[in-house]
Backbone bond lengths (Angstrom), bond angles and torsions (degrees), N, CA, C in turn:
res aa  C-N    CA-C-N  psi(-1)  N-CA   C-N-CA  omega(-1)  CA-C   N-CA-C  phi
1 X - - - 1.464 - - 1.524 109.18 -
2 X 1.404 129.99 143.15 1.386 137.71 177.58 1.323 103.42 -106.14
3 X 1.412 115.50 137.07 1.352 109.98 169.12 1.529 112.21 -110.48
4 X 0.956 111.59 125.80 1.625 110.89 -170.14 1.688 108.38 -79.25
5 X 1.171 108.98 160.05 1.591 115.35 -150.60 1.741 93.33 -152.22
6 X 1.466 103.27 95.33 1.354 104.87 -175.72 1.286 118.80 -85.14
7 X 1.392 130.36 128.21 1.632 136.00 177.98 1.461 111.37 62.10
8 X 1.290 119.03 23.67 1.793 127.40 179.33 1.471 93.04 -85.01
9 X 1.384 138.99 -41.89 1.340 132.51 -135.71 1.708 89.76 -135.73
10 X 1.715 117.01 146.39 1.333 118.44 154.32 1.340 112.54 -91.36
11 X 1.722 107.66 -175.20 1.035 96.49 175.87 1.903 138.56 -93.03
12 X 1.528 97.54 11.52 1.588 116.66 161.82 1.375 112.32 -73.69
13 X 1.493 116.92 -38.32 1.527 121.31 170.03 1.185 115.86 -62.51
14 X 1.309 134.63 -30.66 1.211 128.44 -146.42 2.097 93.95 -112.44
15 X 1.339 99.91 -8.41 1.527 99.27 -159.97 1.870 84.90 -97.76
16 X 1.418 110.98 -40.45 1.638 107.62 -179.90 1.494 109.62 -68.14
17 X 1.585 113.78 -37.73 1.274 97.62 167.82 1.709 133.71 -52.46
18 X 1.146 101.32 -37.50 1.504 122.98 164.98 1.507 115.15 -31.18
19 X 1.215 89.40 -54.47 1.530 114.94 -158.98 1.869 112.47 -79.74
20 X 1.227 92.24 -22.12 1.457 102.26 172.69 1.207 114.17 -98.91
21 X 1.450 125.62 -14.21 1.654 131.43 -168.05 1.260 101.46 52.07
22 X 1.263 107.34 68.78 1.727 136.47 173.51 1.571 106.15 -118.70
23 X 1.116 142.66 -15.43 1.112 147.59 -161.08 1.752 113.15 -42.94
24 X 1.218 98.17 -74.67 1.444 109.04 -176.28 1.809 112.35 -54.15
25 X 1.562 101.78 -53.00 1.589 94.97 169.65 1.205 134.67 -34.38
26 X 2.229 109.42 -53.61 0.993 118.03 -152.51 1.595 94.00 -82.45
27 X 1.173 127.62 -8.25 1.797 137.49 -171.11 1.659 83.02 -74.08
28 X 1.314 118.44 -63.25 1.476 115.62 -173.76 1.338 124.87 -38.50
29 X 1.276 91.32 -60.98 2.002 100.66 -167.65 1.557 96.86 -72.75
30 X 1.452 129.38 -33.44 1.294 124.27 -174.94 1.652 116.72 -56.03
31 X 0.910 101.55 -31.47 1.618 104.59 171.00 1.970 114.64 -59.19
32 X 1.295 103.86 -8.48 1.544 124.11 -177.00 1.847 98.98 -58.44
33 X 1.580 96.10 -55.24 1.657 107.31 -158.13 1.643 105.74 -76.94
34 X 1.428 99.80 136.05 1.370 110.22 -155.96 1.847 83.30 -123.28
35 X 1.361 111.51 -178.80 1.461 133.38 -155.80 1.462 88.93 -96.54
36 X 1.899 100.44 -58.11 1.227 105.92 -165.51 1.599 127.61 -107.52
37 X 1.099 127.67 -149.06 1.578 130.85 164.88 1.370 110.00 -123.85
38 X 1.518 101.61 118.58 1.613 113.68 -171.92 1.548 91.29 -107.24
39 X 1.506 87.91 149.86 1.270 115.13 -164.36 1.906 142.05 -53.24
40 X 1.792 95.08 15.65 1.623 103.13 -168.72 1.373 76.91 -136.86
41 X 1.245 135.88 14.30 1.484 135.95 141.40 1.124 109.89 -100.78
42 X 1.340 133.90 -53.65 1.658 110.44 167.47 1.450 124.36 -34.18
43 X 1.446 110.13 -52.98 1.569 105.04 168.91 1.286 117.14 -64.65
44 X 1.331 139.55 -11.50 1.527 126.89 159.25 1.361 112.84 -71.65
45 X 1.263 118.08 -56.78 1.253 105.52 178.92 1.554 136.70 -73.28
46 X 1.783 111.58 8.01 1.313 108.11 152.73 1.456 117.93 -83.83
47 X 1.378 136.28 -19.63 0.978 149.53 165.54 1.678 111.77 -49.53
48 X 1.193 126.93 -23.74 1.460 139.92 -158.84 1.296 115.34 -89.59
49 X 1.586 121.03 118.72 1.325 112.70 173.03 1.722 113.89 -117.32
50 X 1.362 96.65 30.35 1.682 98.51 166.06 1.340 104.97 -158.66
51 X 1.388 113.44 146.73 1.478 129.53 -176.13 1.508 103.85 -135.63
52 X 1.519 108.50 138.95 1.733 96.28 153.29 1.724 108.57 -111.44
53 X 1.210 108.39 174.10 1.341 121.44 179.85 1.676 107.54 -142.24
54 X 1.364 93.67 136.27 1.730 103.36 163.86 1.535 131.36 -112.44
55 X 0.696 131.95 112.29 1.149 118.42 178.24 1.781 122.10 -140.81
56 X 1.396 118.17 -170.85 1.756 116.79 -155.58 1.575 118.74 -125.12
57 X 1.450 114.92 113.90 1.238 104.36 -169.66 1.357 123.40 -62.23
58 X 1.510 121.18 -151.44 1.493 124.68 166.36 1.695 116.01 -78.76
59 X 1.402 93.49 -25.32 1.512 77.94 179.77 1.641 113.66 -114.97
60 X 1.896 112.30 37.01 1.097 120.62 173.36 1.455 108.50 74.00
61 X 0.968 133.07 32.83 1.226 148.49 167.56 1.783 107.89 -89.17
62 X 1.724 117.97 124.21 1.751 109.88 -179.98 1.378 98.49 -102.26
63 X 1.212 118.75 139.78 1.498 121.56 -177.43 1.742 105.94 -137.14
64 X 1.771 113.00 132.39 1.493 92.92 -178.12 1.362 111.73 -122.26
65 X 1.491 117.47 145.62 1.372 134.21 -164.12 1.592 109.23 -103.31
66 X 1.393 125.00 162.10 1.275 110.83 139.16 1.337 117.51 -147.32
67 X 1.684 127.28 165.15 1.282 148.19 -140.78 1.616 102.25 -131.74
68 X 1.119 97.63 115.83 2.017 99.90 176.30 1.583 102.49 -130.05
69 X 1.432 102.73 150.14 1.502 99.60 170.55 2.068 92.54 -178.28
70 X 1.519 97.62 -178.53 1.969 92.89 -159.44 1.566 97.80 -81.38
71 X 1.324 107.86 141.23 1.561 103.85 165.42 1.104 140.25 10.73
72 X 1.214 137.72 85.21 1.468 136.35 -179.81 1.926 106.44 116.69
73 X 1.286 101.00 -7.12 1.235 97.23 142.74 1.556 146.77 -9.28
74 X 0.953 79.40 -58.44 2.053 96.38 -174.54 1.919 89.79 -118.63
75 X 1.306 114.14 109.99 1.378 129.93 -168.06 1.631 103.50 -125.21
76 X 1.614 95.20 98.16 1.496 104.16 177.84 1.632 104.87 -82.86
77 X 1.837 93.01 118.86 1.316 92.57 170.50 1.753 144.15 -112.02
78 X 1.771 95.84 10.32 1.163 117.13 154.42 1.661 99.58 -144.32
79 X 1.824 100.65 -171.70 1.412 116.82 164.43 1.596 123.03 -33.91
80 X 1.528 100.75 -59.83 1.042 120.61 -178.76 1.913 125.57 -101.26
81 X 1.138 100.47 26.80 1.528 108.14 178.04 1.482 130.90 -173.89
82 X 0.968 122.36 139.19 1.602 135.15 -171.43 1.291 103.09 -124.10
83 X 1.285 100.84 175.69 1.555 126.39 172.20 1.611 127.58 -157.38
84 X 1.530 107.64 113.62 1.553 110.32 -156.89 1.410 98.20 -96.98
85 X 1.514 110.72 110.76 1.700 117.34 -179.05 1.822 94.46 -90.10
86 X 1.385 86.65 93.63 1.676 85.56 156.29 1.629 98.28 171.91
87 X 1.542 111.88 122.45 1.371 112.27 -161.26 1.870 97.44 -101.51
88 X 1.699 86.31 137.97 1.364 112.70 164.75 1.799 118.18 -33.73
89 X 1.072 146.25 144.64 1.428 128.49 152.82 1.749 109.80 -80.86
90 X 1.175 88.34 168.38 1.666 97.00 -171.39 1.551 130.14 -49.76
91 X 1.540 108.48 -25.99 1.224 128.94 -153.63 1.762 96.18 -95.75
92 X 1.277 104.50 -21.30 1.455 95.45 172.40 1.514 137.10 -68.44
93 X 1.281 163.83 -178.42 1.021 149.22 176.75 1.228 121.91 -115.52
94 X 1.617 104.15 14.05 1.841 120.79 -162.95 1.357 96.78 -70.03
95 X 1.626 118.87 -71.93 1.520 118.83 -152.95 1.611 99.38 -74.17
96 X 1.440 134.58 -36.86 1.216 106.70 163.50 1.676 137.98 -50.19
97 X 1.297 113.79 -36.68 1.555 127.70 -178.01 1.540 91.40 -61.40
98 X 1.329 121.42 -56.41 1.698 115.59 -171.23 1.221 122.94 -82.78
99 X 1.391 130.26 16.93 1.530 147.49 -167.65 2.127 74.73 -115.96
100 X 1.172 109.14 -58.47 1.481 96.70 -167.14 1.795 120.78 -84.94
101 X 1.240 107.15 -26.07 1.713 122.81 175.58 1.365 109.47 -152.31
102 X 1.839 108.80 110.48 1.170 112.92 -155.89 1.740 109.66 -94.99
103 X 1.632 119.01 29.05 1.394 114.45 171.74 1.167 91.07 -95.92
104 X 1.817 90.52 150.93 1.487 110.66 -169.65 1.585 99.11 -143.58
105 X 1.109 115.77 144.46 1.565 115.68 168.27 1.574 120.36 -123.01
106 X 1.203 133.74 104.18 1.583 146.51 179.36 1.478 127.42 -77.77
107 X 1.313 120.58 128.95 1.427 107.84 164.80 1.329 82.76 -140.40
108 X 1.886 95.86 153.76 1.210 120.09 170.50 1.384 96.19 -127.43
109 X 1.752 118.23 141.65 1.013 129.33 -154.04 1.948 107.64 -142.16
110 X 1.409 116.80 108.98 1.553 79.76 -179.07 2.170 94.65 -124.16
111 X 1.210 86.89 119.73 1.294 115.98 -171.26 1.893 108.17 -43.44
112 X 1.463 98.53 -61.06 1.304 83.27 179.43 2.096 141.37 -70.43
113 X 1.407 85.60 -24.40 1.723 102.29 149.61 1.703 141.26 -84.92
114 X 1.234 81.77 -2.56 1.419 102.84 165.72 1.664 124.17 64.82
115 X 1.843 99.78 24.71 1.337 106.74 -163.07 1.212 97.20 -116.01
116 X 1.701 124.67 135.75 1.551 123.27 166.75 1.394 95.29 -128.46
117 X 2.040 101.26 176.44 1.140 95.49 -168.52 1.617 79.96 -156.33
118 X 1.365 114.29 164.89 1.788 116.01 -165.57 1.877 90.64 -149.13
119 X 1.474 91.94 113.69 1.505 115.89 171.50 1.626 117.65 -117.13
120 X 1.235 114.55 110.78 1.404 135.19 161.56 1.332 132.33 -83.57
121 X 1.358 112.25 134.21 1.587 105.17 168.67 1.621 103.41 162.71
122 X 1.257 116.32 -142.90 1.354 129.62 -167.57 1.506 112.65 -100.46
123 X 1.217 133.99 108.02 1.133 120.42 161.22 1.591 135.33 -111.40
124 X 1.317 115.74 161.51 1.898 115.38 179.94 1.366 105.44 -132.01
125 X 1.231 135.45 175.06 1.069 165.24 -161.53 1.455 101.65 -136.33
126 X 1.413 114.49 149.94 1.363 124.35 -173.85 2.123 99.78 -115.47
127 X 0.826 93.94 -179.48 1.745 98.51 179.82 1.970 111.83 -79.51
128 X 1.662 82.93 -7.47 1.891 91.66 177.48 1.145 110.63 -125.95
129 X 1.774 102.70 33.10 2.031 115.91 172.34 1.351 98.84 48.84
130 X 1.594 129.82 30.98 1.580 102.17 149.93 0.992 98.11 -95.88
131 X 2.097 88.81 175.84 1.691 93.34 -159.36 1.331 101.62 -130.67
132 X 1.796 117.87 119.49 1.689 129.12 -178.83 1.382 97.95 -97.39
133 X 1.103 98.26 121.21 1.849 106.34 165.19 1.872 107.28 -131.61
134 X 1.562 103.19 126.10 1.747 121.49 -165.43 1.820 80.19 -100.16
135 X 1.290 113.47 139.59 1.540 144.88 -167.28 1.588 113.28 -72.62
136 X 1.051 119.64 137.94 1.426 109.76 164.96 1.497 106.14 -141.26
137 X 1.387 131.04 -55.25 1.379 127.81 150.97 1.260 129.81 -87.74
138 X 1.652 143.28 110.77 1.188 117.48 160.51 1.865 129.09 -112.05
139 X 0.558 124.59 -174.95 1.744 114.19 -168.59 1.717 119.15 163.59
140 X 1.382 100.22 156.07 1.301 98.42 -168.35 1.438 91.22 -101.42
141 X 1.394 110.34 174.97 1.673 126.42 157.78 1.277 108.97 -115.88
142 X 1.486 122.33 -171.22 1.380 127.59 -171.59 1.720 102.56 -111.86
143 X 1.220 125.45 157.11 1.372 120.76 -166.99 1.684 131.91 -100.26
144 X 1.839 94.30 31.67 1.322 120.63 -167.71 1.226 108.58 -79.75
145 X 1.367 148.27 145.04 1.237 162.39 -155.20 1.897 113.79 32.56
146 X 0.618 92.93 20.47 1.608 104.08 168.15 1.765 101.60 -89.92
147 X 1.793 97.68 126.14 1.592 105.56 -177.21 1.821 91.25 -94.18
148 X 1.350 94.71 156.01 1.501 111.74 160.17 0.980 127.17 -64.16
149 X 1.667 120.84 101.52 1.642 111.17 163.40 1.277 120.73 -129.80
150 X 1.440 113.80 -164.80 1.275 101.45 178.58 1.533 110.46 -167.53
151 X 1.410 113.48 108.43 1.543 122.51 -152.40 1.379 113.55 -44.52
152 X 1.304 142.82 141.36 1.747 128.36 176.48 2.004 85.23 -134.11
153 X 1.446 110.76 99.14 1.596 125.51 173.58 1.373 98.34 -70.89
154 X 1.444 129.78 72.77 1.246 112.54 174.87 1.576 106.05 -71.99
155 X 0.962 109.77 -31.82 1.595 107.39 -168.82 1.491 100.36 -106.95
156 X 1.130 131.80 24.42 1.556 118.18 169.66 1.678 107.58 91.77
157 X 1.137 104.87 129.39 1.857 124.02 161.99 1.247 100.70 -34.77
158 X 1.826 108.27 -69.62 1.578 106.31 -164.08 1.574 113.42 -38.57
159 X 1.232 129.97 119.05 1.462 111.53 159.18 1.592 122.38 -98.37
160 X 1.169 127.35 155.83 1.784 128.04 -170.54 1.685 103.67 -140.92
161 X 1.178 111.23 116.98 1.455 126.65 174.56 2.181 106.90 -25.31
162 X 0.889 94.40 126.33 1.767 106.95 157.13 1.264 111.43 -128.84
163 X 1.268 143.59 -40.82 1.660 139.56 164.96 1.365 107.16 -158.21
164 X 1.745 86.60 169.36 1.239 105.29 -168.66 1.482 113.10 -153.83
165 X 1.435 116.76 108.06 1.539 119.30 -169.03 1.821 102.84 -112.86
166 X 1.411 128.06 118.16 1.189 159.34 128.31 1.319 128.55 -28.22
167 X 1.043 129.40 106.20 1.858 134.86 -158.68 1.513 105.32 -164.33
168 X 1.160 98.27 169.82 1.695 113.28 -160.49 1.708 86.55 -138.00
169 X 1.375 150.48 6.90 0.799 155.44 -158.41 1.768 107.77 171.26
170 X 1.852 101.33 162.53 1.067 104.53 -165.95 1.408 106.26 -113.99
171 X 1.663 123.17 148.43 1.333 115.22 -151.90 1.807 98.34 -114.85
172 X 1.231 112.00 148.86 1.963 110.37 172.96 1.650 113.57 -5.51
173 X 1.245 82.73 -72.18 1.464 76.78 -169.28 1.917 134.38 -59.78
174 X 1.727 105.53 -34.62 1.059 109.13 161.59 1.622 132.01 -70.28
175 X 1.042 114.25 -10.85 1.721 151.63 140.67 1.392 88.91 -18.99
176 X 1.364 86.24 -100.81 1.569 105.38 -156.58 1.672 107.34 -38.36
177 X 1.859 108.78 -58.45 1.247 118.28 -167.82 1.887 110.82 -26.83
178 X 1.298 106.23 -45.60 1.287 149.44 -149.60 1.779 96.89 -80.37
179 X 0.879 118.73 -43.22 1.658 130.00 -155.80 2.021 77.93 -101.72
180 X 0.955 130.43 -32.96 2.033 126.71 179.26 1.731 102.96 -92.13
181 X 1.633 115.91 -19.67 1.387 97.28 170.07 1.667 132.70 -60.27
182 X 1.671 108.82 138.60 1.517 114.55 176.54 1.174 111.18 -91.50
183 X 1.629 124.19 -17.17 1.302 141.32 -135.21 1.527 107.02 -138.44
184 X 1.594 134.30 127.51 1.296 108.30 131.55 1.249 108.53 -170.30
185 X 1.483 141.62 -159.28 1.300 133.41 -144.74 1.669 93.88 -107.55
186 X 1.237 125.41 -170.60 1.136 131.79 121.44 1.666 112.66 -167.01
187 X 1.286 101.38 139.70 1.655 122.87 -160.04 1.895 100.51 -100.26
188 X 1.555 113.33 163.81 1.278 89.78 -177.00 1.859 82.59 176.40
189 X 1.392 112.61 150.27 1.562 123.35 178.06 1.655 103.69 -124.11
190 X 1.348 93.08 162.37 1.822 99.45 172.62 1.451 116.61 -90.02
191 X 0.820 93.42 -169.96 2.064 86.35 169.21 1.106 113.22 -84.47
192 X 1.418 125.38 -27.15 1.347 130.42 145.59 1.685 136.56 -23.44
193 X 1.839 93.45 -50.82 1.070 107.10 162.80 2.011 91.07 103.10
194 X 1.336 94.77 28.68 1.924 91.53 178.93 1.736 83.79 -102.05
195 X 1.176 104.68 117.82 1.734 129.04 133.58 1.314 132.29 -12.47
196 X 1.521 137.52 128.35 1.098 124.35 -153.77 1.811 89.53 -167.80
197 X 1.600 105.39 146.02 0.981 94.20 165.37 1.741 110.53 -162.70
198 X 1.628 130.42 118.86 1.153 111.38 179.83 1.803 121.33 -145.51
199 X 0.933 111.16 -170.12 1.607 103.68 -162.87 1.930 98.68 -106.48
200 X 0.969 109.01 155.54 1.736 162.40 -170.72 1.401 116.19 -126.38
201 X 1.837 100.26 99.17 1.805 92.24 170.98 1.678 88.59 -142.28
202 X 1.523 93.11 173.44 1.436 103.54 -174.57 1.690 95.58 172.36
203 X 0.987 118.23 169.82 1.715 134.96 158.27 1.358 118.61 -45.85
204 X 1.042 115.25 149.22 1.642 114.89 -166.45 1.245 83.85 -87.04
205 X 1.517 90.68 148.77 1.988 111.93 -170.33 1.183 107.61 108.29
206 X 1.809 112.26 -27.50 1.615 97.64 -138.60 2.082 97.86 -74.23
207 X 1.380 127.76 -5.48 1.431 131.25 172.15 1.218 113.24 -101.28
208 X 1.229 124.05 108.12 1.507 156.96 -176.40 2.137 97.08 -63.84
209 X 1.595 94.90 121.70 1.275 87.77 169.28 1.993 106.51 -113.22
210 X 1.336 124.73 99.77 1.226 140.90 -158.94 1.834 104.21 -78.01
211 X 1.577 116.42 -31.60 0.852 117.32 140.05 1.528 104.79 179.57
212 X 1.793 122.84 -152.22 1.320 103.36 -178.54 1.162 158.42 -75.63
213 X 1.505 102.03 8.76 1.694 134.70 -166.44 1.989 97.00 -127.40
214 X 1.261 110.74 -15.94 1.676 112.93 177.95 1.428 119.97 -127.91
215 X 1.160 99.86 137.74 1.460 114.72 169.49 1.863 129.83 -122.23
216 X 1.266 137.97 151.37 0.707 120.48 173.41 1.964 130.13 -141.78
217 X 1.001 108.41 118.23 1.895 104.84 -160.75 1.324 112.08 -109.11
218 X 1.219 124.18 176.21 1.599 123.37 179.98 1.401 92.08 -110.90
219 X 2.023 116.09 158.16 1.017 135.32 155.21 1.047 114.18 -120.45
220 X 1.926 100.41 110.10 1.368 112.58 177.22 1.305 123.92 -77.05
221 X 1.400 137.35 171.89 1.182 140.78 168.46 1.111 121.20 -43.43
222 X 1.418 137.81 98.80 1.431 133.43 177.16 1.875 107.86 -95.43
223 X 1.485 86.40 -143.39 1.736 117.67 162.12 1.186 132.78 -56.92
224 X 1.776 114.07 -18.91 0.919 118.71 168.46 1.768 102.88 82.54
225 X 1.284 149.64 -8.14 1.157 127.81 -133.66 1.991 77.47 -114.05
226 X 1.627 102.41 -33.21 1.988 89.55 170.09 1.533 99.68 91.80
227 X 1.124 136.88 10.07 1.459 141.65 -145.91 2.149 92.04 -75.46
228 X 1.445 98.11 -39.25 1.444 76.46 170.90 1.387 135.27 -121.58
229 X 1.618 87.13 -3.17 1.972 90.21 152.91 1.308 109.87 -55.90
230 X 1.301 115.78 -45.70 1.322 114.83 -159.06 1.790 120.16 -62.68
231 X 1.584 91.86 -26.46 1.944 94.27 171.61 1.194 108.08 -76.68
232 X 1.564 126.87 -42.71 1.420 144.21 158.92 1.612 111.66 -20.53
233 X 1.585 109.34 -59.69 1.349 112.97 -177.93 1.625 105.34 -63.82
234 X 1.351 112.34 -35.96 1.408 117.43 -164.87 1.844 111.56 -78.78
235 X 1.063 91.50 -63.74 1.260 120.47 170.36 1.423 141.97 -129.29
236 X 1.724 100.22 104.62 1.792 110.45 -159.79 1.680 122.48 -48.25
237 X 1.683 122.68 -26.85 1.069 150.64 -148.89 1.458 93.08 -67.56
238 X 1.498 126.89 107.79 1.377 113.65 -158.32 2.040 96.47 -144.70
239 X 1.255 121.91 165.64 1.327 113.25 162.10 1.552 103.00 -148.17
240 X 1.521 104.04 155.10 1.210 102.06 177.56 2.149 104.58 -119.84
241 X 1.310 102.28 172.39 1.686 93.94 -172.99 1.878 77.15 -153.33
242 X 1.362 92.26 142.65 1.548 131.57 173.24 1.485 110.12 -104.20
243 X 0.842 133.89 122.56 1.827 126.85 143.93 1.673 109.62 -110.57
244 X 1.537 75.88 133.79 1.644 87.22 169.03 1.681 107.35 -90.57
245 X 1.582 91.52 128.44 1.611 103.25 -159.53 1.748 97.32 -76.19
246 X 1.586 97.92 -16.67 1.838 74.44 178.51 1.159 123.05 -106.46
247 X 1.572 112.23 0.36 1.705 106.87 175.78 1.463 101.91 -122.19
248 X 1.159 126.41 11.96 1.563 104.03 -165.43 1.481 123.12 97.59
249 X 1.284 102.32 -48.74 1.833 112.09 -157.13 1.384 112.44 -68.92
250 X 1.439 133.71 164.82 1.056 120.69 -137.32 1.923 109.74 -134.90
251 X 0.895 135.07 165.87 1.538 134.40 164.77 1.433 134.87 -127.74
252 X 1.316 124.83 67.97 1.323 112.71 -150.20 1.801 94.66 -102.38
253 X 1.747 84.60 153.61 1.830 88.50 -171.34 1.283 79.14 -143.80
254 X 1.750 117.17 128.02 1.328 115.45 145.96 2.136 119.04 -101.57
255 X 1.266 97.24 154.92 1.677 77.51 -168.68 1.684 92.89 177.41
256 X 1.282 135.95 158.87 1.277 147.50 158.35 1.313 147.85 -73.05
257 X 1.619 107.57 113.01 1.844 116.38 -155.61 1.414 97.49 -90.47
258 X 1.273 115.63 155.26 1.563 133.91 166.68 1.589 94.75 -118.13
259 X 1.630 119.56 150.03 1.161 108.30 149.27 1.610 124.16 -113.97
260 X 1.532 126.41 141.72 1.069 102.16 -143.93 1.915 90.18 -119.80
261 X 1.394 105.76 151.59 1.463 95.75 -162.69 1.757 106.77 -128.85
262 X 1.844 100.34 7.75 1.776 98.33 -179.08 1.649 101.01 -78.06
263 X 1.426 95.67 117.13 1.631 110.74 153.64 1.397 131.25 -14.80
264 X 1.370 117.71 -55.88 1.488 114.35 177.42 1.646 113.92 -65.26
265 X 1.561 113.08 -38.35 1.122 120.72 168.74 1.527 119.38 -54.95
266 X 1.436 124.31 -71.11 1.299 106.45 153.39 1.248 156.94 -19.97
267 X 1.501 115.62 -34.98 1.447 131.07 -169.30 1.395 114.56 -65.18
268 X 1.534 97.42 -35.10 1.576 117.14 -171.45 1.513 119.53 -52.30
269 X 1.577 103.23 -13.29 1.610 120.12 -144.58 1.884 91.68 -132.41
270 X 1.065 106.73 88.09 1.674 132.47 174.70 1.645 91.34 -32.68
271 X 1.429 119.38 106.86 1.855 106.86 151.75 1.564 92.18 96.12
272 X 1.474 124.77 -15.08 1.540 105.21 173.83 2.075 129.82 -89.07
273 X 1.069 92.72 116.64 1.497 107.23 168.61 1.917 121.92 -60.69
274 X 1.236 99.60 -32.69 1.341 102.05 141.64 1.844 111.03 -171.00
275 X 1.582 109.39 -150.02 1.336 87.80 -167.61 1.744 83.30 -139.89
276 X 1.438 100.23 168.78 1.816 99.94 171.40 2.017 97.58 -137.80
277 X 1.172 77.86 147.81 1.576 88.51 169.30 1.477 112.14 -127.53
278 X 1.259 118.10 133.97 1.673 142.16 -170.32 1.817 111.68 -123.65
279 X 0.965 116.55 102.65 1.373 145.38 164.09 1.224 103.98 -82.51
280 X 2.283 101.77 113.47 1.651 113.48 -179.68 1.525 102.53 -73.41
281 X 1.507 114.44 142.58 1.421 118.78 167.14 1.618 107.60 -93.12
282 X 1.142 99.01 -34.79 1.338 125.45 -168.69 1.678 130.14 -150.73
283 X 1.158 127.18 162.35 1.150 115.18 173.41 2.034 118.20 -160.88
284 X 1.122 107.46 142.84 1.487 101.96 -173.98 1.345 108.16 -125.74
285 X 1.365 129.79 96.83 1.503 131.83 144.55 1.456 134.92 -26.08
286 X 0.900 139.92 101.56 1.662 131.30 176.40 1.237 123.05 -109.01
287 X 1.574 153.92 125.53 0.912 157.93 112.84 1.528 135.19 -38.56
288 X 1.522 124.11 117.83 1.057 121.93 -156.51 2.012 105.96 -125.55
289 X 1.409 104.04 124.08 1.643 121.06 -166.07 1.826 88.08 -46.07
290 X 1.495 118.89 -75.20 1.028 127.91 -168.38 2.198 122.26 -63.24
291 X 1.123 104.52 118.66 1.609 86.02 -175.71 1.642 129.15 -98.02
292 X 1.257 95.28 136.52 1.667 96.68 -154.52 1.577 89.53 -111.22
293 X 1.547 107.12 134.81 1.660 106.70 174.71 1.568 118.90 -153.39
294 X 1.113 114.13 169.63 1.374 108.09 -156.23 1.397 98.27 -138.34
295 X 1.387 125.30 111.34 1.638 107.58 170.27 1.486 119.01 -96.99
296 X 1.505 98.27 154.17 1.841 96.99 -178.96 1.419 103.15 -103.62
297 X 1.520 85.04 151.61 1.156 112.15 173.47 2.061 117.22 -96.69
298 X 1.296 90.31 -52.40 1.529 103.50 -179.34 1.410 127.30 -157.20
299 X 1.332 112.09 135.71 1.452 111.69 178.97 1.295 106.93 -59.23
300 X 1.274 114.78 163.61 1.121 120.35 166.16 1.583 132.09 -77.21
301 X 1.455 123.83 133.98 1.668 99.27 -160.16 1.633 118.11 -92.50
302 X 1.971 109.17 3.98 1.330 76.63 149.18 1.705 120.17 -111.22
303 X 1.033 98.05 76.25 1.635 98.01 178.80 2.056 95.80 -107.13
304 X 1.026 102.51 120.45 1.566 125.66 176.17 1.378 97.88 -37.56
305 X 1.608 114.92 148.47 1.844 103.17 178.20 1.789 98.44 -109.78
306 X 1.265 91.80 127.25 2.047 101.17 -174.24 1.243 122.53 -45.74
């Protein structure tokens, strides 16, 4: 039996699902995404002291950020709306993109329980850079490739700018960082232009650095629902974000994914169903005064072995 799932899915989602002979699944789990935030997610997400956000510049560019601050942080104050008290630093590109195009895409993620959750919709900024965003998709994911950690704020939630390096390409050292990541974001819009934003884990190695403007990762078997192949298929305009798990500091690259689906290409990539490639347009380094870190405990066990 199919259960039909009205206005949950576009039509890039629904065409990659196709394409994977995901159909019937993604009809299933789609019935998951709700309008609003029911109430044993409100209590997760007061519990939360990190969020990411995606969102789209002026010239359609998706770039993804993230927002930390102590418990209760992110203060849902109806069904359909929260408010994340904890302001961006300057160097980011968040509160400008949402001063000019107010879709935003959220996940809150808490690493060491292994539970995330992906909130869509509209967001604003207040005149004191907090940030109200009213709901349009919300939904859980499943808690597969997510490593074990567990935040240690030695230096405080608040974070405050110390530098900021600007590049069009990626340099040795962020290379490397990049080639040891288990972890990282990736942000992404529809053709629509709705906001999206969700996490990427696997074994270190598992993201191919092809060279300094390319990268390349596997997409393992998820949910099936395709939420960001599917903008991918629609619309290439994609960003990816790094955290360095031991200081805080940050890697944001906005730039354009293909997903790529020839077999031989794939094979190479232990556990991938297919693969995507992301071309940096750009890229922003950050350094952060306060150091925020997270130690692991454990990979995750279904992360494919390289």
């Amino acid at each position: 039996m199919v259960i039909k799932v009205s206005g949950v899915y576009h039509a890039g989602e629904l065409t990659v699902q196709k394409l994977a002979g995901a159909e019937i699944v993604a009809q299933q789990n789609g019935t998951g995404i709700k309008p609003v935030i029911l109430k044993g997610a409100m209590a997760f997400l007061r519990t939360q002291s990190l969020i990411l956000a995606s969102s789209v510049d002026g010239y359609g560019r998706v770039w993804s950020s993230f927002l930390t601050g102590e418990p209760g942080f992110i203060n849902v104050t109806s069904e359909n709306t929260l408010r994340i008290i904890s302001i961006p630093v300057a160097s980011d590109p968040l509160v400008g993109n949402i001063a000019s195009n107010p879709e935003i895409g959220l996940l809150a993620i808490d690493f060491n329980r292994r539970i995330r959750m992906r909130i869509n919709g509209q967001g604003h900024f207040d005149e004191d850079r907090r940030l109200s965003v009213t709901t349009e998709q919300v939904y859980g994911n499943c808690p597969k490739y997510i490593q074990k950690r567990s935040l240690q704020p030695s230096g405080g939630l608040h974070r405050t700018l110390k530098s900021v390096e600007q590049s069009f390409h990626l340099n040795s050292k962020q290379q490397e960082w990049i080639r040891k990541s288990d972890t990282f974001f990736i942000g992404s819009a529809s053709l629509e232009g709705k906001a999206d934003v969700s996490h990427r884990g696997g074994n270190p190695g598992f993201v191919k650095v092809a060279d300094a403007n390319t990268l390349l990762f596997p997409d393992y078997f998820g949910n099936s629902m395709f939420n960001t192949l599917g903008n991918i298929y629609s619309n290439p305009s994609s960003s990816l974000l790094f955290i360095d798990f031991d200081s805080g500091n940050s890697l944001q690259l906005t730039g354009r994914s293909t997903i790529i689906w020839d077999e031989n290409e794939i094979s190479s990539f232990a556990g991938a169903e297919r693969l995507v490639q992301f071309v940096i347009d750009e890229v922003i380094y950050t350094e952060y005064r306060s150091s925020l870190s997270w130690d692991i405990f454990e990979y995750s066990p279904a992360n494919p072995t390289l």
